[in-house]
TORKOLTOR-214400 format. One record per residue (C-alpha): x, y, z; residue number from 1. Coordinates in pm, 1 decimal, always signed. Layout:
<r px="X" py="Y" pz="Z" resi="NUM"/>
...
This chain:
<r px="+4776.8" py="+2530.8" pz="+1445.1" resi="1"/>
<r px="+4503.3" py="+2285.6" pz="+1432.5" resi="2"/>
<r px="+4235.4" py="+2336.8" pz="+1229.3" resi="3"/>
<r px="+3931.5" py="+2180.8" pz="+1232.3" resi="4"/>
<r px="+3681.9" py="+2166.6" pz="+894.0" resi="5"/>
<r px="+3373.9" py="+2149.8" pz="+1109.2" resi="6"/>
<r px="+3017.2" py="+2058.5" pz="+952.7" resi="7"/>
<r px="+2750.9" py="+2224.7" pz="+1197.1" resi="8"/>
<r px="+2522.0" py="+2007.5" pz="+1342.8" resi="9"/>
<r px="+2747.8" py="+1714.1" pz="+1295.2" resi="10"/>
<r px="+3015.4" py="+1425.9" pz="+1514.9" resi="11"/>
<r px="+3302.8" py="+1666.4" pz="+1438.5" resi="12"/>
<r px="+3108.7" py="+1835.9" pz="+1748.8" resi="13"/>
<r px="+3353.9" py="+1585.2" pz="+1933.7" resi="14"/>
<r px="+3630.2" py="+1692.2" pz="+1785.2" resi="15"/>
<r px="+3584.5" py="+2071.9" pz="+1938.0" resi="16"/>
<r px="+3502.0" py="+1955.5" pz="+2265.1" resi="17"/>
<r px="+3791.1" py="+1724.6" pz="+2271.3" resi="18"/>
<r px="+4018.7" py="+2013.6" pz="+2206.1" resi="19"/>
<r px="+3879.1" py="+2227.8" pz="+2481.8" resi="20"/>
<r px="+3994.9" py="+1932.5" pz="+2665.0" resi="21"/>
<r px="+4333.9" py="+1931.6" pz="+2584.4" resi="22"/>
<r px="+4391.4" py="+2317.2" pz="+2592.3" resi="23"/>
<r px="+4530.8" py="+2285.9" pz="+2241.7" resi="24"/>
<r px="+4449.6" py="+2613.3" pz="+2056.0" resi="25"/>
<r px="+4288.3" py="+2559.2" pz="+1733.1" resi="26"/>
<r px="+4049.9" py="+2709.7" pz="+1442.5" resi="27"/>
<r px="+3723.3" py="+2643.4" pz="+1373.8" resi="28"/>
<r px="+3613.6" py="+2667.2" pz="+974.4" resi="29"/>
<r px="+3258.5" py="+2668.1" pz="+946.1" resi="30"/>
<r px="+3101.7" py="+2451.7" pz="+690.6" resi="31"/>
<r px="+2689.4" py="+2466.4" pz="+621.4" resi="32"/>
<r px="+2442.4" py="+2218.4" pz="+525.1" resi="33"/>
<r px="+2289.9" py="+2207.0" pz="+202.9" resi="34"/>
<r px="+1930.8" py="+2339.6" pz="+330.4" resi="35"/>
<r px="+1735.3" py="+2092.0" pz="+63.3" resi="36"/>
<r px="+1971.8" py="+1801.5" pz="+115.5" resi="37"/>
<r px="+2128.0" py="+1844.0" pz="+427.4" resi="38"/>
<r px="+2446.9" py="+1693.5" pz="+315.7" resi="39"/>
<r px="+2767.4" py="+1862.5" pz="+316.5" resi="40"/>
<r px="+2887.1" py="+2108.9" pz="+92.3" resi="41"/>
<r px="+3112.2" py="+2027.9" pz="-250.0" resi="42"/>
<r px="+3431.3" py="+2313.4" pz="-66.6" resi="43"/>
<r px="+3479.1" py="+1980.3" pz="+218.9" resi="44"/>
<r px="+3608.5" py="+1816.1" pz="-148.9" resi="45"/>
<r px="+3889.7" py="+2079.0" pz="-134.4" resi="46"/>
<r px="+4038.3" py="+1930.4" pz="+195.8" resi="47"/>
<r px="+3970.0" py="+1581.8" pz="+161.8" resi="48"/>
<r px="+3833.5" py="+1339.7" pz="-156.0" resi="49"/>
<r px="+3560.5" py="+1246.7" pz="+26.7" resi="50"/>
<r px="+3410.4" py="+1546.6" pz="+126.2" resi="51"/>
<r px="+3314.7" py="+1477.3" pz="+499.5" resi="52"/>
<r px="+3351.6" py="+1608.8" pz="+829.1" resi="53"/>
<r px="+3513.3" py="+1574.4" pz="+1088.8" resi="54"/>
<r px="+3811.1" py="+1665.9" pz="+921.7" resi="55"/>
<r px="+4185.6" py="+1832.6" pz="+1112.9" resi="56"/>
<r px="+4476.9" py="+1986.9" pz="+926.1" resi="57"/>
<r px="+4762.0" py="+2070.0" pz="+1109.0" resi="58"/>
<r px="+5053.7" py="+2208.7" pz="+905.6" resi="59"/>
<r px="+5064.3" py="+2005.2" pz="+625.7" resi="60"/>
<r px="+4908.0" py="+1721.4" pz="+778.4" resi="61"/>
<r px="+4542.6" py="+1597.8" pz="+698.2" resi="62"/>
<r px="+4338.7" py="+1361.1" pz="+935.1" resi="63"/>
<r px="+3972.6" py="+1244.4" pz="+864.5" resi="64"/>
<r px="+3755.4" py="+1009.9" pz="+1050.3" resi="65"/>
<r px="+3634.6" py="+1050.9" pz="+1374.3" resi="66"/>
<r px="+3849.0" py="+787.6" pz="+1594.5" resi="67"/>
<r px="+4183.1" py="+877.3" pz="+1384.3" resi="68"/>
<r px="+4126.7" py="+1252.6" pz="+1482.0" resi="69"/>
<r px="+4082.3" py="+1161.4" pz="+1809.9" resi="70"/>
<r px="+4390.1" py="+920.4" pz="+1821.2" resi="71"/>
<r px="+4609.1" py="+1185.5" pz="+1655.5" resi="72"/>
<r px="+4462.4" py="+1484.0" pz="+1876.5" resi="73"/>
<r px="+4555.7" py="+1272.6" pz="+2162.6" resi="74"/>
<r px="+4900.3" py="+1154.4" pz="+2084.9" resi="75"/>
<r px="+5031.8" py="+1450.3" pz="+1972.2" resi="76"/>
<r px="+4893.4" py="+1679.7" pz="+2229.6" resi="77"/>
<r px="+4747.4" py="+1498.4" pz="+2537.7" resi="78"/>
<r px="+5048.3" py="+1270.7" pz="+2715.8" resi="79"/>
<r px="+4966.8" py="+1446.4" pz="+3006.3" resi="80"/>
<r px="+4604.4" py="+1521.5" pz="+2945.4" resi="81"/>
<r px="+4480.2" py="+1198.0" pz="+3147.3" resi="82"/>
<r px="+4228.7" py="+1143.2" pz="+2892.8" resi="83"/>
<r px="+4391.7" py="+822.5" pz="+2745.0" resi="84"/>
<r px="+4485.5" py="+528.8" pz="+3033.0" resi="85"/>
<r px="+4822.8" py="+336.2" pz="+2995.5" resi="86"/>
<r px="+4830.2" py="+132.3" pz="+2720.0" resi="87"/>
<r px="+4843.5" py="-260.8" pz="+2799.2" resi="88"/>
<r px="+4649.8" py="-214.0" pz="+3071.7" resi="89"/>
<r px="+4316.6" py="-347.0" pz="+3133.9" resi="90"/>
<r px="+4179.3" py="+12.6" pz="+3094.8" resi="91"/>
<r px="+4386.7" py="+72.9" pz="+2798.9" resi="92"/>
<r px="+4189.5" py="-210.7" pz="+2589.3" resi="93"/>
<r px="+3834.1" py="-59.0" pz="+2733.4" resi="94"/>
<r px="+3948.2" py="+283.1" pz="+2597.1" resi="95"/>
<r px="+4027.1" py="+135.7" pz="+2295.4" resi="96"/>
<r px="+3696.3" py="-64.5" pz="+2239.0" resi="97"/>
<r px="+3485.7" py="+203.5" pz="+2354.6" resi="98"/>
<r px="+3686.2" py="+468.5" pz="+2114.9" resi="99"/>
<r px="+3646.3" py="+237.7" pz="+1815.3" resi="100"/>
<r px="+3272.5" py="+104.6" pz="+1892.2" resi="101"/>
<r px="+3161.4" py="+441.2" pz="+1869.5" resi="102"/>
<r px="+3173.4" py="+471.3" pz="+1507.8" resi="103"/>
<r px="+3151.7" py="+121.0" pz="+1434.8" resi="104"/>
<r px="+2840.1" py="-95.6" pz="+1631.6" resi="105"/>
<r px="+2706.5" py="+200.7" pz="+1814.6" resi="106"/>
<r px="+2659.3" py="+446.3" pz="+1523.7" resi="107"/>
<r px="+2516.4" py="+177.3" pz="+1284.1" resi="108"/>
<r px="+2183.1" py="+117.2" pz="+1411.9" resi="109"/>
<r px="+2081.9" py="+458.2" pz="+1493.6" resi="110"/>
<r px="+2205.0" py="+565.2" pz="+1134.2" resi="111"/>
<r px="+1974.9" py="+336.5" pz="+1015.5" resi="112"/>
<r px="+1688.3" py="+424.0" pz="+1224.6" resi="113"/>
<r px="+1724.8" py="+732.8" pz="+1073.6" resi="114"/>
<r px="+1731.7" py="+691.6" pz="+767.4" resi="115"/>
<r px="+1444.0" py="+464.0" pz="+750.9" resi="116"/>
<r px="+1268.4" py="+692.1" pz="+950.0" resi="117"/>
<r px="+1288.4" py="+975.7" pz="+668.9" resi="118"/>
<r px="+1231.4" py="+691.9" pz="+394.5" resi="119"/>
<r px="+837.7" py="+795.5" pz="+417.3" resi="120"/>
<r px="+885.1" py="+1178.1" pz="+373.1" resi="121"/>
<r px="+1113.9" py="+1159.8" pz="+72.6" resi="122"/>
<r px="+946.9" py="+905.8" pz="-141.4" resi="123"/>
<r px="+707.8" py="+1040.4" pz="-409.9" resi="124"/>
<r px="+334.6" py="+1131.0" pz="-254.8" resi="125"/>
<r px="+140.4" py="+836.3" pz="-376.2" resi="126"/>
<r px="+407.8" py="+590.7" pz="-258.7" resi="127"/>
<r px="+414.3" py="+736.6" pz="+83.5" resi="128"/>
<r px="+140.9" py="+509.9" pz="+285.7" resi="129"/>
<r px="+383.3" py="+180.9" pz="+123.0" resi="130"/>
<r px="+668.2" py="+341.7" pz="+216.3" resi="131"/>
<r px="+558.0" py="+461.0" pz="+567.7" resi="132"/>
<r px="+449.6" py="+36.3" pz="+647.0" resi="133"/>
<r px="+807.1" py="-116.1" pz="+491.9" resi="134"/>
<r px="+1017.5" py="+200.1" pz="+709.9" resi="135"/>
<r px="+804.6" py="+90.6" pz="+1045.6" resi="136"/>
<r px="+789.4" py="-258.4" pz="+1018.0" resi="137"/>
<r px="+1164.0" py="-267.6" pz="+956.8" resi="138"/>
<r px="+1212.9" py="+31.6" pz="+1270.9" resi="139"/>
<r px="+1026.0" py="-204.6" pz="+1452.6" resi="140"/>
<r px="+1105.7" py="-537.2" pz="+1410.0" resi="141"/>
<r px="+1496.3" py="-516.1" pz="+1381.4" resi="142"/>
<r px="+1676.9" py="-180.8" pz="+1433.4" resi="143"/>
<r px="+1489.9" py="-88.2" pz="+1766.8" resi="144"/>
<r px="+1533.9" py="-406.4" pz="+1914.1" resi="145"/>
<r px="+1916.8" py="-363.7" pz="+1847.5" resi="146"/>
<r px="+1921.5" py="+2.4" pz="+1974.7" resi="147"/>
<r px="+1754.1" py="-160.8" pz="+2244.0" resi="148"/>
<r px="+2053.0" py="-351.5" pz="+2360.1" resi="149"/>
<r px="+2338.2" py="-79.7" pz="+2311.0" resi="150"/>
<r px="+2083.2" py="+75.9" pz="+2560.8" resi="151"/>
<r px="+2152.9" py="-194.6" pz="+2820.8" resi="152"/>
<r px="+2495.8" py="-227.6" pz="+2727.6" resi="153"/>
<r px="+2603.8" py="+152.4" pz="+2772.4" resi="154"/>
<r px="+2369.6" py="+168.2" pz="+3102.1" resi="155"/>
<r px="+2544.8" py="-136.4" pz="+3250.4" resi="156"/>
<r px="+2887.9" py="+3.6" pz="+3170.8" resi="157"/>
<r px="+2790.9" py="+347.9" pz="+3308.0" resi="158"/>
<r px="+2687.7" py="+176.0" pz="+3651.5" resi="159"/>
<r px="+2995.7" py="+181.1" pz="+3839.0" resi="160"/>
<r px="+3182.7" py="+506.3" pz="+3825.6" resi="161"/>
<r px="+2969.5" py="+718.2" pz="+3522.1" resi="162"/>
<r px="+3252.1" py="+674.1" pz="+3308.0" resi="163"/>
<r px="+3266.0" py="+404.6" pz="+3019.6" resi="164"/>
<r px="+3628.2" py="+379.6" pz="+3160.1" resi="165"/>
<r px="+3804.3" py="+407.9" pz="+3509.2" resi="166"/>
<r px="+3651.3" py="+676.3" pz="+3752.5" resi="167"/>
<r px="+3703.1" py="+974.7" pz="+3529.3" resi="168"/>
<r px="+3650.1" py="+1140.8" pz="+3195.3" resi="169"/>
<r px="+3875.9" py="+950.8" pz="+2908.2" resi="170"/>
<r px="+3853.4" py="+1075.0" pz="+2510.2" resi="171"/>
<r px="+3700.2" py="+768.0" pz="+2500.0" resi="172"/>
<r px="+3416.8" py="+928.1" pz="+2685.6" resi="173"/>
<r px="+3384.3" py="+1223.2" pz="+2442.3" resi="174"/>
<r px="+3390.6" py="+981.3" pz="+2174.0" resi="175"/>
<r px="+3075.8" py="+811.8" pz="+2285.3" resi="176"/>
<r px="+2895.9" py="+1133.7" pz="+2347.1" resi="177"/>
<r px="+2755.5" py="+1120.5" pz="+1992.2" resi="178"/>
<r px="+2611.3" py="+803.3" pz="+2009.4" resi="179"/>
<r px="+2439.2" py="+855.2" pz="+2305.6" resi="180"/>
<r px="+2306.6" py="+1201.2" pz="+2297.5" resi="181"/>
<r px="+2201.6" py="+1071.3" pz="+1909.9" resi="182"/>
<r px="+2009.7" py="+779.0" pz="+2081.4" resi="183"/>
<r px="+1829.9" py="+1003.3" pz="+2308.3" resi="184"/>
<r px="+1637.1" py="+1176.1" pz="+2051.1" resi="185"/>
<r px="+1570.9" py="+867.8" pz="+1835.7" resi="186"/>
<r px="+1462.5" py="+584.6" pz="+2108.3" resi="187"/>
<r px="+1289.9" py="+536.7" pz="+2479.1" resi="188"/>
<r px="+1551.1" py="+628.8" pz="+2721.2" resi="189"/>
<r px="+1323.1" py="+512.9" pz="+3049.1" resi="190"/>
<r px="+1524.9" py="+220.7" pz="+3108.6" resi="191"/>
<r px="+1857.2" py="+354.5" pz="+3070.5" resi="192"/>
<r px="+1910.2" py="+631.6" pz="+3356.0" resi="193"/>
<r px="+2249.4" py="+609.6" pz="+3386.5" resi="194"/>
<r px="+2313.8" py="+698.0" pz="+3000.7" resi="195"/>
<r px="+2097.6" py="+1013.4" pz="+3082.5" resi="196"/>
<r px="+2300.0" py="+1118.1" pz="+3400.0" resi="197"/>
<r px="+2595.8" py="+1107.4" pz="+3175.8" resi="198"/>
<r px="+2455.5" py="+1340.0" pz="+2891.8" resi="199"/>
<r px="+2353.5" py="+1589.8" pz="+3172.3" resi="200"/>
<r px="+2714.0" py="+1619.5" pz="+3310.8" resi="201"/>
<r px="+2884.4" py="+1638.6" pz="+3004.6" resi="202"/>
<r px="+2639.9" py="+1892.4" pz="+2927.3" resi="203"/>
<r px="+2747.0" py="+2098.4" pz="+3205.2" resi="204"/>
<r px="+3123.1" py="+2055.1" pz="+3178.7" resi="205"/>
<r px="+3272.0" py="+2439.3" pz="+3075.6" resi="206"/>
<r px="+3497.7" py="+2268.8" pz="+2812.9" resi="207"/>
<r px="+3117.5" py="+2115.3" pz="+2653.4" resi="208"/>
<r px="+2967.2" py="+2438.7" pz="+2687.7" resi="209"/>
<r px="+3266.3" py="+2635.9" pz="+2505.4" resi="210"/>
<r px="+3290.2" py="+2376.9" pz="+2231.1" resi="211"/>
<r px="+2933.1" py="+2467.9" pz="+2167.9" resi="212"/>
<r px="+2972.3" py="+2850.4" pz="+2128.7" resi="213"/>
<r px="+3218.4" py="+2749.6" pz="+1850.2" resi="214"/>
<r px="+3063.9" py="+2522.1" pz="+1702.5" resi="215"/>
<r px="+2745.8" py="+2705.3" pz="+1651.7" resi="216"/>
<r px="+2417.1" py="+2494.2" pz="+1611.2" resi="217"/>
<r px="+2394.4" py="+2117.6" pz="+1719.7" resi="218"/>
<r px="+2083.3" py="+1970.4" pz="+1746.6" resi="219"/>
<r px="+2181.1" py="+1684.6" pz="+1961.3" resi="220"/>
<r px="+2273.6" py="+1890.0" pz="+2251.2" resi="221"/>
């Protein structure tokens, strides 16, 4: 059986919700933050060297990262799922880009955004005003803008049919869930309505809605 090594409050949120998808039965172990730190804790070491999550094991096999997970997950148990197009197809390389650009362009901005944004509340007391001006000005003058135009980029490709690909939901879809429910508590959303129609019906999707109640706490939802 799959298991998945799940960090609450975390991307491997995916992962769960993916699974409802696919009907594949699976195990949730429960991993908590580090209430000072919030990082993970050391016992993720145990199943892989780097300590993260997401992390799967199923048998004696070990996945990490979120888009191999997803790849695997879907291989192995969704053929017939419909929630990976043909590949070679036009829709096969969207699915791909849109699975991969998840993690990579999408996720890099907003990580930064917050990061800088907690710069000002970590650094010692009497550095804090310094700290607070260097965090904005660089919030400001580079990493919004570029948050900015993912904006435009996932409204534009939500236009047509809601989907980031074809007329129906794709892992591809679940994938870029993070990303853009992340984005909606970090940046101005007015000018990107179609990204918000999308978080509202995967919101209300059963499959969501069960992933949730095993997942336990996720503050992006």
């Amino acid at each position: 059986m799959v298991i998945v090594h799940h960090l609450e409050d975390s991307r491997s949120q995916r992962v769960l919700w993916l699974l409802e998808e696919l009907g594949t039965p699976y195990e949730v172990k429960r991993y908590n933050r580090d209430p000072e730190t919030s990082l993970a804790p050391p016992e993720l070491y145990n199943i892989h060297p780097l300590g993260k999550s997401p992390v799967i094991t199923d048998g004696d096999i070990t996945v990490a990262e979120t888009g191999a997970i997803f790849e695997y997950l879907v291989d192995t148990y969704g053929q017939e799922s419909g929630l990976k197009p043909t590949p070679g197809t036009q829709a096969g390389r969207d699915y791909t880009y849109w699975l991969h650009y998840a993690e990579g362009s999408a996720m890099t901005n907003l990580l930064l955004k917050l990061v800088f944004s907690r710069l000002p509340e970590r650094a010692p007391r009497l550095m804090r005003p310094i700290v607070k001006r260097v965090s904005g000005a660089a919030e400001e003058g580079f990493i919004d803008p570029r948050i900015a135009e993912h904006l435009v980029w996932w409204n534009k490709a939500l236009a047509d049919t809601g989907y980031f690909v074809g007329d129906s939901l794709s892992a591809a879809d679940i994938m870029m869930s993070f990303p853009l429910e992340a984005a909606a508590t970090r940046a101005d959303m007015s000018g990107a309505p179609n990204v918000l129609d999308f978080l509202v019906r995967i919101h209300a999707r059963p499959s969501y809605q069960t992933a949730l109640e095993k997942g336990g706490p996720y503050a992006y939802a």
